[in-house]
N, C-alpha and C positions, 0 to 999 in steps of 0.2 A: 858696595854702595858708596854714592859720595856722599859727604858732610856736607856739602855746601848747598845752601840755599840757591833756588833760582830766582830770581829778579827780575818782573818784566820791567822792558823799556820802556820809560815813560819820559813825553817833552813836552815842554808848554812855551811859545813864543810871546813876548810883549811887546809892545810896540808903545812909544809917549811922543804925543806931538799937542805940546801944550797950547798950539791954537785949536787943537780939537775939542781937545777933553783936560776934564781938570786932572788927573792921574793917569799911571799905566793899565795900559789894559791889555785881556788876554784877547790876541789875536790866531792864534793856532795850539789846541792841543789833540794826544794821543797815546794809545798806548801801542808798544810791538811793532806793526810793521807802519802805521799810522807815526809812530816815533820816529821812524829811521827815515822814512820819508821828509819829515819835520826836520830833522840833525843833517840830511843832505841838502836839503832848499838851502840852510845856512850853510853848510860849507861851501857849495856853488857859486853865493851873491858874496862870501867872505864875510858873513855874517861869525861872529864869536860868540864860543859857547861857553858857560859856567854852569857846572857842573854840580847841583845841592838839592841831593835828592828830600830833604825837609821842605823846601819852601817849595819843591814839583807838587809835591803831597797840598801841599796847602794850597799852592795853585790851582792845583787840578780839581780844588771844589769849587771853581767855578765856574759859570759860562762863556760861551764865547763870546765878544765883545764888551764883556763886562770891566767895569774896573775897578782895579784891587781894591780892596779896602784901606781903610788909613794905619790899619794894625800892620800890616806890609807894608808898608811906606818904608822904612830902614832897610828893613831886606830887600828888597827890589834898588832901594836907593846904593847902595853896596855893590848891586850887581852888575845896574847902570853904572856908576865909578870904575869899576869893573875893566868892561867895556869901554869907556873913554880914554881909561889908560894904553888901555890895548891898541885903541885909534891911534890915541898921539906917538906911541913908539914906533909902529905903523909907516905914520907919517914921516918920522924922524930917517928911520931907515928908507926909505924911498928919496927923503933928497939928500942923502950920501951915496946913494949912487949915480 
């Protein structure tokens, strides 16, 4: 038998567009094949993923289009940082070639 624990997948997307709403909000989640589905729309549109299964958990207690709470504000804010780094290198690489 194996030692290793299985893991279901699990993903939650956010989405912030501050003329919407005052905070991020949860736009897409799931567990298993609902996940993988989720993880491939972003690799498709090049959407960037980060990877912390703590704040999924914590995510994941909430509903769909709700938004976060202000006690995720830091974590989420982190994530989005994250993510804009990723754009701008992105970027950087695209006009050297």
């Amino acid at each position: 038998m194996s030692d290793k624990k299985y893991v279901r997948k699990e993903a939650i997307a956010l989405s912030y567009n501050p003329t919407e709403s005052a905070g991020p909000k949860v736009v897409a989640k799931g567990k298993g094949q609902i996940a993988d589905s989720i993880l491939a729309q972003a690799a498709e549109h090049n959407v960037p993923v980060h990877e912390d299964p703590n704040l999924v958990q914590l995510l994941g207690q909430l509903d769909l289009n709700e938004s976060i709470p202000e006690e995720l504000y830091q974590a989420v804010a982190e994530v989005f940082a994250f993510i804009y780094h990723l754009d701008q290198r992105h970027g950087e690489l695209k006009r050297r070639k």
